[in-house]
C-alpha positions as CSV (number, residue, x, y, z in Angstrom):
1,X,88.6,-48.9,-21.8
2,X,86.8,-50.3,-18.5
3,X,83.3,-51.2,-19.1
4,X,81.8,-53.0,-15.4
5,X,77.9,-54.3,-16.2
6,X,75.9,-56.0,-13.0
7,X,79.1,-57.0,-11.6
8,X,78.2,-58.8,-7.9
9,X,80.5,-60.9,-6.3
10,X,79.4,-63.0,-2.7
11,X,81.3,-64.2,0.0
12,X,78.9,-67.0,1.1
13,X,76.6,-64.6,2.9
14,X,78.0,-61.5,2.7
15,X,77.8,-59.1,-0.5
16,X,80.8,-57.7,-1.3
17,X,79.6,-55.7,-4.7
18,X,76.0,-55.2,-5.2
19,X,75.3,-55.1,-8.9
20,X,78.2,-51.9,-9.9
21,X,77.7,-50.5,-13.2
22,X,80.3,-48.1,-14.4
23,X,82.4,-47.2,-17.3
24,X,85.9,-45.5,-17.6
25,X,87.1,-44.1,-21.4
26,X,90.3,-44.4,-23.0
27,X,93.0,-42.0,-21.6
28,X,91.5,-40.9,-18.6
29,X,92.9,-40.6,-14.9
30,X,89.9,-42.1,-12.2
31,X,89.9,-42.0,-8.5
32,X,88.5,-45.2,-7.5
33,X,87.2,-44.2,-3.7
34,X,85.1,-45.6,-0.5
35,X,85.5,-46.5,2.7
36,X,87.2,-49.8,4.5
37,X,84.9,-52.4,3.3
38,X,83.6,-50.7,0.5
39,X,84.2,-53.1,-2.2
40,X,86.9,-51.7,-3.9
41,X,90.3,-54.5,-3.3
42,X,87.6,-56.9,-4.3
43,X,86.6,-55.1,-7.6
44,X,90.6,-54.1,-8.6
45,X,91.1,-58.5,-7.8
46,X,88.5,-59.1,-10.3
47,X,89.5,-56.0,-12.9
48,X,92.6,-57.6,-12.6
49,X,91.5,-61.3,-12.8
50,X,92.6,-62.8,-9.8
51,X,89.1,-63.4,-8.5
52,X,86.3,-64.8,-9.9
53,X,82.6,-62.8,-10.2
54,X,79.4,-64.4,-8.7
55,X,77.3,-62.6,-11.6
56,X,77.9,-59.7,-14.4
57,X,80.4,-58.8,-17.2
58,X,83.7,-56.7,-16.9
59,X,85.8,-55.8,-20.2
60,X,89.1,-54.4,-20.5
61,X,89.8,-52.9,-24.1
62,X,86.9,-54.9,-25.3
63,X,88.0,-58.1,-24.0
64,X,86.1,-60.3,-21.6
65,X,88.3,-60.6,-18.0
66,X,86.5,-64.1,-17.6
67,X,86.8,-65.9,-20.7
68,X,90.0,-63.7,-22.1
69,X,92.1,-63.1,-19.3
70,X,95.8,-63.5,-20.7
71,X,94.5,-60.9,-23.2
72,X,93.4,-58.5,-20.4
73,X,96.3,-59.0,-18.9
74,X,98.5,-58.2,-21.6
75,X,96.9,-54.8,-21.5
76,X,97.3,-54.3,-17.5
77,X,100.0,-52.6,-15.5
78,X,99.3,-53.1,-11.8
79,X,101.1,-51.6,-8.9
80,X,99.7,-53.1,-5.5
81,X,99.3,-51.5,-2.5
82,X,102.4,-53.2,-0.4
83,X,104.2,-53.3,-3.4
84,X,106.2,-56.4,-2.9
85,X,109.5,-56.0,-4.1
86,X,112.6,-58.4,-3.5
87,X,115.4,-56.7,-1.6
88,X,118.1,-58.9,-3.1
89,X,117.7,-57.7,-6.3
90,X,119.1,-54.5,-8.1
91,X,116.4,-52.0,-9.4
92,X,117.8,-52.5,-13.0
93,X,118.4,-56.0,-12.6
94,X,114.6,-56.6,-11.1
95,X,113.2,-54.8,-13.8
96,X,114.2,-56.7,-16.7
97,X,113.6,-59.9,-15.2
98,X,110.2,-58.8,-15.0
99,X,110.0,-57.7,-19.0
100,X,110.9,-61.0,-19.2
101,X,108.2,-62.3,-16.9
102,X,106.0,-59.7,-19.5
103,X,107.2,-62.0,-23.0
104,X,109.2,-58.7,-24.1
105,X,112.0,-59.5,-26.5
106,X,115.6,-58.7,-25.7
107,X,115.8,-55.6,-28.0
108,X,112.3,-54.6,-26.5
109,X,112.8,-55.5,-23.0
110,X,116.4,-53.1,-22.9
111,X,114.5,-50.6,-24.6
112,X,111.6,-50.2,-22.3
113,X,113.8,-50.5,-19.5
114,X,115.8,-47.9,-20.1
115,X,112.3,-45.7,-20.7
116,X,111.2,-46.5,-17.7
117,X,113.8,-46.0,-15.2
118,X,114.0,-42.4,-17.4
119,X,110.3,-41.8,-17.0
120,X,109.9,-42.7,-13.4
121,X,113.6,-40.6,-11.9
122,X,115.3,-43.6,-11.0
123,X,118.5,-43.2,-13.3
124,X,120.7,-42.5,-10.6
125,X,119.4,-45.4,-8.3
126,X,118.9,-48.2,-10.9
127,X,122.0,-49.9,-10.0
128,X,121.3,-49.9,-6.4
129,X,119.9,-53.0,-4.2
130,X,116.3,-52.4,-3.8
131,X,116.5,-53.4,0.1
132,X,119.0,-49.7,0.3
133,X,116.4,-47.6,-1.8
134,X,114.1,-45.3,0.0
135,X,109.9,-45.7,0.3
136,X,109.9,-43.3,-2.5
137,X,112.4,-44.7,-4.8
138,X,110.4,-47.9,-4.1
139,X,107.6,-46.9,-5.6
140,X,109.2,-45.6,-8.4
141,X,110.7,-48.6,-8.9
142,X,107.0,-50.2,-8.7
143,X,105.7,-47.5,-11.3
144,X,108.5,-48.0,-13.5
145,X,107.4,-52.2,-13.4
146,X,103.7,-51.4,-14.2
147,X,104.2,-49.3,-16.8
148,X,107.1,-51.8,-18.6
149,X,104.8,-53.3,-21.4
150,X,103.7,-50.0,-21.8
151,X,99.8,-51.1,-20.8
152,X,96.7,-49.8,-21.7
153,X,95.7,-49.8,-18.5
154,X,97.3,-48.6,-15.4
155,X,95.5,-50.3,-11.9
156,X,97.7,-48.2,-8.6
157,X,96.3,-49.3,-5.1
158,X,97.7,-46.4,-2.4
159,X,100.3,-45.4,-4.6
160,X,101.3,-42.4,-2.6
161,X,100.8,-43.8,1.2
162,X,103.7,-43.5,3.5
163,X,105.5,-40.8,1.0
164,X,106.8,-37.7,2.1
165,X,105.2,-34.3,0.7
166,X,108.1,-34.4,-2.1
167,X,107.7,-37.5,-3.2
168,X,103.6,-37.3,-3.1
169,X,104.5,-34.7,-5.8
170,X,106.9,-36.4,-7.5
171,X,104.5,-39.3,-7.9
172,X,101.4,-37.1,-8.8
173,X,103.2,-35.5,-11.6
174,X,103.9,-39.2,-12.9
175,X,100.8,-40.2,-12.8
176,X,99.5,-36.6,-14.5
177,X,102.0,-37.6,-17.1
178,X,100.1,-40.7,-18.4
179,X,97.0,-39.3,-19.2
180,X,96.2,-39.4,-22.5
181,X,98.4,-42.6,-23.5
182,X,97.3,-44.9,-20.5
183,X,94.5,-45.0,-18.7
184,X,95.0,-45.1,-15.2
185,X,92.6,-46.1,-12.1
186,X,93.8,-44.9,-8.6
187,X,92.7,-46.5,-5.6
188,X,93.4,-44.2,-2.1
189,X,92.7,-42.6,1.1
190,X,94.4,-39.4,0.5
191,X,91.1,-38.1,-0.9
192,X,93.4,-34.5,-1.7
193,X,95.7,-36.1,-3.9
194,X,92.8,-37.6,-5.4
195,X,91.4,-34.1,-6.4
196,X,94.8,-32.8,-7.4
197,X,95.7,-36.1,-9.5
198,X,92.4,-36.9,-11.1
199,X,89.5,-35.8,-13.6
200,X,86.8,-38.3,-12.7
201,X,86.1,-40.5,-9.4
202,X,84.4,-43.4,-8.8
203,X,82.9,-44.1,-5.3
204,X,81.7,-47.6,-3.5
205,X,80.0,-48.1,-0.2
206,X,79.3,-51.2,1.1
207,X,79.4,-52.8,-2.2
208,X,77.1,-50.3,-4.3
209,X,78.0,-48.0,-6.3
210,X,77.5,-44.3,-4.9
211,X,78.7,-42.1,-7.4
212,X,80.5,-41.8,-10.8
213,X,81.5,-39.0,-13.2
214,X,83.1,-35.9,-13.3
215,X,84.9,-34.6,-10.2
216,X,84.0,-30.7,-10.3
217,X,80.2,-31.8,-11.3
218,X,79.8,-34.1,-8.4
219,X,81.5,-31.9,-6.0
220,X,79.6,-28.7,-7.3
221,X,75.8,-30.6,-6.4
222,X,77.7,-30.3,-2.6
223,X,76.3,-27.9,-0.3
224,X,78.5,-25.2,0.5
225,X,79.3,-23.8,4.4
226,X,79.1,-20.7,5.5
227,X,80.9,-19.6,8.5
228,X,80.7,-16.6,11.0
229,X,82.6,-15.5,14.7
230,X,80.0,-13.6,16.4
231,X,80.8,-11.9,19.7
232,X,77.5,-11.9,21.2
233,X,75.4,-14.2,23.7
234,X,74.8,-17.6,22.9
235,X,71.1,-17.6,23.9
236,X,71.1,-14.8,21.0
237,X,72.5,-16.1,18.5
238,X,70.4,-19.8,18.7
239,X,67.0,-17.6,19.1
240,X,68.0,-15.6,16.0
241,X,69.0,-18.5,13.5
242,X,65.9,-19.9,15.0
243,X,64.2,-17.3,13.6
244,X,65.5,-17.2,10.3
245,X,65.0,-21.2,9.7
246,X,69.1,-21.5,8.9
247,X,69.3,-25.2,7.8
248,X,71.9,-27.6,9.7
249,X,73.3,-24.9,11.7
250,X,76.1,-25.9,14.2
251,X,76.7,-23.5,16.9
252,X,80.1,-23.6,19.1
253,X,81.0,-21.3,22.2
254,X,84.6,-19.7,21.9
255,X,86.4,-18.0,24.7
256,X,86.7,-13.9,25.0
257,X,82.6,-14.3,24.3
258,X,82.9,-15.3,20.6
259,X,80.6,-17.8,18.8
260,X,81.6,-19.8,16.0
261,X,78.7,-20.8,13.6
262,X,78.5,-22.8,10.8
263,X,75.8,-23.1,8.2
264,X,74.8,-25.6,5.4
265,X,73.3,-24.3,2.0
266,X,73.2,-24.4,-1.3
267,X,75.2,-23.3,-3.8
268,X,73.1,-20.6,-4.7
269,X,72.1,-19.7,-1.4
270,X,74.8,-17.7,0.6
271,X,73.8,-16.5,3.7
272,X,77.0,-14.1,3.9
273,X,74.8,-10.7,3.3
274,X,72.0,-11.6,5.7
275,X,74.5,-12.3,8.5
276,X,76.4,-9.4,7.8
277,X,73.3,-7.4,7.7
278,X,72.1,-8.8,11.1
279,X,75.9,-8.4,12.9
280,X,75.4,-4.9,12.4
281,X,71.4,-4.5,13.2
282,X,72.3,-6.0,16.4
283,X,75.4,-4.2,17.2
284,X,77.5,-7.6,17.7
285,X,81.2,-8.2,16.8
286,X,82.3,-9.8,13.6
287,X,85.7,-11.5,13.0
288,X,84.8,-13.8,10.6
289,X,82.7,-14.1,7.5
290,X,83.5,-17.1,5.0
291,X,82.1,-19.6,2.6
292,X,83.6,-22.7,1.6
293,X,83.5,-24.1,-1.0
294,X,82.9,-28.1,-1.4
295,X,85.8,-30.6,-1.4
296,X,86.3,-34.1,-2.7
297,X,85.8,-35.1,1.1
298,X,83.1,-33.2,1.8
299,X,81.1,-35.1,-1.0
300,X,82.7,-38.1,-0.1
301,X,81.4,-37.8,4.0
302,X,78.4,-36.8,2.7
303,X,77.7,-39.5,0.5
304,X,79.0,-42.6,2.5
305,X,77.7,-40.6,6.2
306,X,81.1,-40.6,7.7
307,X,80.0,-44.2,8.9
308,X,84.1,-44.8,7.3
309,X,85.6,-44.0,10.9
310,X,82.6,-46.3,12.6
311,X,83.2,-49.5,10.8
């Protein structure tokens, strides 16, 4: 559905996207992720063809976004980040305006409307001003808009930000709902909606392209943590990790005597039995033995070097 080739695009001096490659298939749902910076408004502006490339090829659905772009916009629903919406206006009334800013016929344009404000739970609000509707009616009032020519492809920038935990839900099983019939590209912050919304991510850092595929495959080549309370001395517990050449150990002092460690490893290296083994050698305390497992986030800090927060 999205095929990306070379794509650069320069700001006089600076770089902004660094020769991306990647592909997204028909029907899936992609996290688009990366830090402030990272390239991504810029890449959704050109998927989306307000902005021009400085060098490589996108298609949308086999068409060209630079020399077809009424065509690739015919096959784009786009929800933007602010979601700009005119108060004045009824939901109802706002939304078939815009089927008819989309060339949908009369017959079509009632039609889809009345899908729409089924499929996105805003029956009861539709003949309501949009300036009285809550931030989550808003949005829904936004999804319903993206999806009213019933695109190919779905584009959402922060589509959940500022929601509360019921309507994040409410949103996320909208959004599970399209797979299959649309494909849909997500762009956020909330990496954990991300991982409960999406089957395949897509991350940027300072306009290159870090990773792309499968969620659960990228997040599986993460190193998993082990962590362990010891009650012992600290002086003991850094001379005997010393010993046994623990990798990217992190060692904090807790009160009542305890010491919380942290350890880095592999997926198939758990360090749970030689710790275990070692608390009870040694005759110290243990209140806490765990591994955890990888997260979306963990990959993504590990990836872009939590240089986000720094910027």
């Amino acid at each position: 559905m999205i095929e990306v080739e070379n794509l650069t695009k320069h700001y006089g001096q600076h770089v902004a996207l660094d020769g991306i490659t990647f592909a997204v298939g028909h029907g899936e749902v992609v996290g688009f992720l990366g830090p402030n910076g990272a390239g991504k408004s810029t890449t959704m502006r050109i998927l989306t063809t307000f902005l021009a490339a400085t060098s490589g090829s996108v298609h949308i659905g086999g068409d060209c976004v630079f020399e077809r772009p009424n065509q690739v916009r015919s096959r784009i629903g786009y929800m933007p980040e602010n979601n700009p919406l005119p108060i004045d206006l009824r939901a109802r009334d706002y939304l078939v305006f815009r089927a008819q800013l989309k060339h949908l016929s009369k017959d079509m344009a009632t039609k889809r409307v009345d899908e729409v404000v089924e499929q996105c739970g805003i029956s009861n609000e539709e003949n309501r001003y949009i300036g009285q509707l809550s931030r989550g009616y808003r949005q829904r009032v936004g999804m319903a808009d993206a999806l009213l020519a019933n695109p190919e492809l779905i584009i959402l920038d922060e589509p959940t930000s500022g929601l509360d935990p019921n309507q994040v839900r409410s949103v996320r099983s909208l959004i599970r709902k399209l797979a299959g019939k649309h494909t849909v590209l997500i762009s956020s912050h909330i990496l954990s909606e991300i991982e409960m919304t999406c089957d395949r991510v897509i991350i940027l850092h300072e306009g290159k392209l870090l990773a792309s595929g499968e969620m659960n495959k990228l997040i599986s080549k993460s190193n998993s943590k082990v962590v362990a309370e010891i009650r012992a001395p600290l002086i003991d517990i850094k001379n005997w990790v010393n010993e046994i050449a623990l990798e990217d150990s992190e060692l904090i002092e807790q009160k009542n005597g305890y010491v919380r460690c942290q350890f880095s490893g592999t997926k198939n290296n758990d360090a749970r039995e030689q710790i275990f083994a070692t608390v009870n050698e040694r005759g110290w305390e243990l209140r806490e033995l765990s591994r955890h497992t990888p997260s979306l986030e963990d990959l993504f800090v590990s990836l872009t070097n939590g240089k986000e927060g720094n910027r």
